[in-house]
N, C-alpha and C positions, 0 to 999 in steps of 0.2 A: 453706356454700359454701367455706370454709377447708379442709375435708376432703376436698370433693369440688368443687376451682376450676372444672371444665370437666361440674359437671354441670347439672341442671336449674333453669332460672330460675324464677321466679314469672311468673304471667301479666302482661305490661305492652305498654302501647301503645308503638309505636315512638317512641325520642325524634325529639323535632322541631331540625333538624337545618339550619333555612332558609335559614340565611349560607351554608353551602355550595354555595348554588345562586347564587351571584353571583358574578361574576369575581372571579378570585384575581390582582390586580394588584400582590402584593410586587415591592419592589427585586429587581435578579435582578443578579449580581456580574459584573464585567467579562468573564471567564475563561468564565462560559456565558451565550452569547448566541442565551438562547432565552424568545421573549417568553410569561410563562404568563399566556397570553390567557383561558386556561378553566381550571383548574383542576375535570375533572371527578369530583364523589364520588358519583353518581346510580346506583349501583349497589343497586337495591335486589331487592323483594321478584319483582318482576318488570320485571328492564332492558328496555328499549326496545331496538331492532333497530338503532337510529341518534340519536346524538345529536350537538349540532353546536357550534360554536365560533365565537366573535364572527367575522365579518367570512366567517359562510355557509361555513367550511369543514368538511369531511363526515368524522367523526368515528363509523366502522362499527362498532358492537358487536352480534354475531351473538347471534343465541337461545341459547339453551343448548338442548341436545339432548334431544329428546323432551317431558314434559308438564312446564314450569315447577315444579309441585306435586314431581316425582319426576325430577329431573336427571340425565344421563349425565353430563356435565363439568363444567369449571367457565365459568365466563362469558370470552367472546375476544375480544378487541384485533383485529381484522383483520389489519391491516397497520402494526404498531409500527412505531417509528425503532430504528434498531443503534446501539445507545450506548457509545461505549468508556468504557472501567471509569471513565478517569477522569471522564468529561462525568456516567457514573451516579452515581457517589459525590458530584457537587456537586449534583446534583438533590435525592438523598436527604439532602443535608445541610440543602436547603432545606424538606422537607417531611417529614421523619423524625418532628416532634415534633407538625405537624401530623396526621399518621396514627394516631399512637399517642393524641391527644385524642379524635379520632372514635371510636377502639376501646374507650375507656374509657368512654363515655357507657353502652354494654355493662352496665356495672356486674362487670364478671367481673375478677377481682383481677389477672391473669393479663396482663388486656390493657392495666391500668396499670402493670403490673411489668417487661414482658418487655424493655424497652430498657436494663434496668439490668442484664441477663445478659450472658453471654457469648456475642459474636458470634463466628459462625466461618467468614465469607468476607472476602474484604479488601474487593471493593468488589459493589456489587448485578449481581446475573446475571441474565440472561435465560431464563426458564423455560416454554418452550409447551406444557407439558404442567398450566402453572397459569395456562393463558389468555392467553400471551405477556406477563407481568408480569414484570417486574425484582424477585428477588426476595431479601430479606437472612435469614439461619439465625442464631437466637439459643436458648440452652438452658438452662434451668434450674439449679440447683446440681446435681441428682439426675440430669443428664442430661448433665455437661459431658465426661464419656466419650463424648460426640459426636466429640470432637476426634479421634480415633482412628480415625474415620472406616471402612472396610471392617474393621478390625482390633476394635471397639468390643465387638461380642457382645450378648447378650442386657443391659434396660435396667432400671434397678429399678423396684419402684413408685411411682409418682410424680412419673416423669422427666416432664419436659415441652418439649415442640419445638414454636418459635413461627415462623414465617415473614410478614412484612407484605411487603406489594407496592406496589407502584405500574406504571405505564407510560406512554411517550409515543408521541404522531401522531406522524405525519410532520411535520404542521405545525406541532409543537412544541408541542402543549397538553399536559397532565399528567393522565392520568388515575390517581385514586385507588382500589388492589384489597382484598380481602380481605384479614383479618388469617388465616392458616392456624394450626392447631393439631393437635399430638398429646401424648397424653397415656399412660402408661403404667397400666392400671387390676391391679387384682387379679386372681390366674388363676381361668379361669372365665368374667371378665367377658364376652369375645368371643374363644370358643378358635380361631376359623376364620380371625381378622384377628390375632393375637399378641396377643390382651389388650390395643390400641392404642384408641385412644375418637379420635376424628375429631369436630374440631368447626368452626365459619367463625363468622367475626362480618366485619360490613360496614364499610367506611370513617365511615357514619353513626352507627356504634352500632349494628344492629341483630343481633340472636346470632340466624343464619341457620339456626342445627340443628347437633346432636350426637348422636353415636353412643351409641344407649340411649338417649338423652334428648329433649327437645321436639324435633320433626322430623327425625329420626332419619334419613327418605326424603330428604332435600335434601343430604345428605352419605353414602347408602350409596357410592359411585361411587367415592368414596377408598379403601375396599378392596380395591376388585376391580383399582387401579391398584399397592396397595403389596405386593401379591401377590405381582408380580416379584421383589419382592426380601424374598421369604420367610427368605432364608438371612442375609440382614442385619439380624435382627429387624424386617422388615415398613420399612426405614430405608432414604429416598435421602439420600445426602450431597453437599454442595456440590462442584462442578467442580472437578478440580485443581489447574486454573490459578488458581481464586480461593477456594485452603482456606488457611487460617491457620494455621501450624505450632503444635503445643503437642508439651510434653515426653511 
């Protein structure tokens, strides 16, 4: 697994993951006054079309497109809240670490590691092309030519680009997303995608599928989106309103 972070686990049952199915009732700081009533992490093998939040408010998470087994997208927020950077940045300051526990039950070294890398937005954005989730870009040591953003070029082997998500209702509950992953493999590995390896692990721990590896089908879909940007080694980079200068 050291050799290869993002490749194929052992067979294991999903961890059990039960407190997260119970209100998440933290303090919530003066400055955001939004009660997290639900804390939702129920993203799982197959999301429900709607799930809901104390006090009967309707919290729409659409199907994913086509056969669950074989996914067009990734899983959608309906109708998120529009969070300015700042109101985002104190959410994720609230549930940053909480995220990254749920990704580490994973057992994938990667998803214990990645909050100690280099982030490269200042605060979390809003991404509808990853299911309308608020989303933070951290990279690797082998990958921190991220920062260079359109200018970066092609990435060694090894790099690796983490993105964790979250979102919120309108009604101010918090839904918890995917942690996203790319990985830069050997040439060869996948000459039609730039040698990139695509992989998802769930807020619960569960490692959703990767490219080459155990369910390979639940994550083709991220190819045929990073295609666009063939010319940028198969790489979207953070907004420019919210890129972090480096030298």
């Amino acid at each position: 697994m050291e050799a290869d972070p993002l490749g194929e686990m052992p067979a294991r049952e999903p961890p059990a993951f039960s407190r997260w199915r119970r209100p998440f009732t933290a303090g919530v700081s003066r400055c955001l006054p939004v009660a997290l009533a639900g804390v939702l992490a129920l993203l799982l093998e197959a999301p429900p079309p709607a799930l809901a939040t104390e006090g009967g408010a309707d919290v729409e998470m659409s199907r994913i497109s086509g056969d669950p087994a074989h996914p067009r997208r990734h899983f959608r927020l309906r109708r998120p809240a529009r969070l300015a950077s700042k109101r985002a940045a104190e959410i994720y300051d609230l549930v940053g670490a909480l995220l990254q526990k749920g990704y580490a039950r994973s057992g994938r070294p990667e998803a214990r590691e990645y909050r100690s890398w280099k982030r490269f937005n200042s605060a979390p954005y809003l991404s509808v092309a990853h299911g309308n989730h608020y989303l933070n870009n951290y990279a690797n040591r082998l990958a921190e030519k991220y920062g260079r953003y359109e200018g970066a070029g092609e990435f060694p082997v090894g790099a690796i680009i983490a993105k964790d998500s979250f979102s919120m209702t309108q009604v101010g509950s918090i839904v918890l997303g995917p942690l996203f992953l790319m990985e830069k493999m050997p040439a060869g590995f996948n000459p039609a995608g730039g040698d990139w390896k695509y992989a998802m692990i769930m807020p619960n721990g569960t490692y959703r599928g990767a490219t080459g590896g155990p369910h390979a089908e639940r994550v083709r879909y991220c190819i045929g989106c990073h295609l666009n940007v063939e010319r940028q080694d198969y790489l979207f980079f953070v907004p420019p309103e919210y890129r972090v200068k480096t030298r």
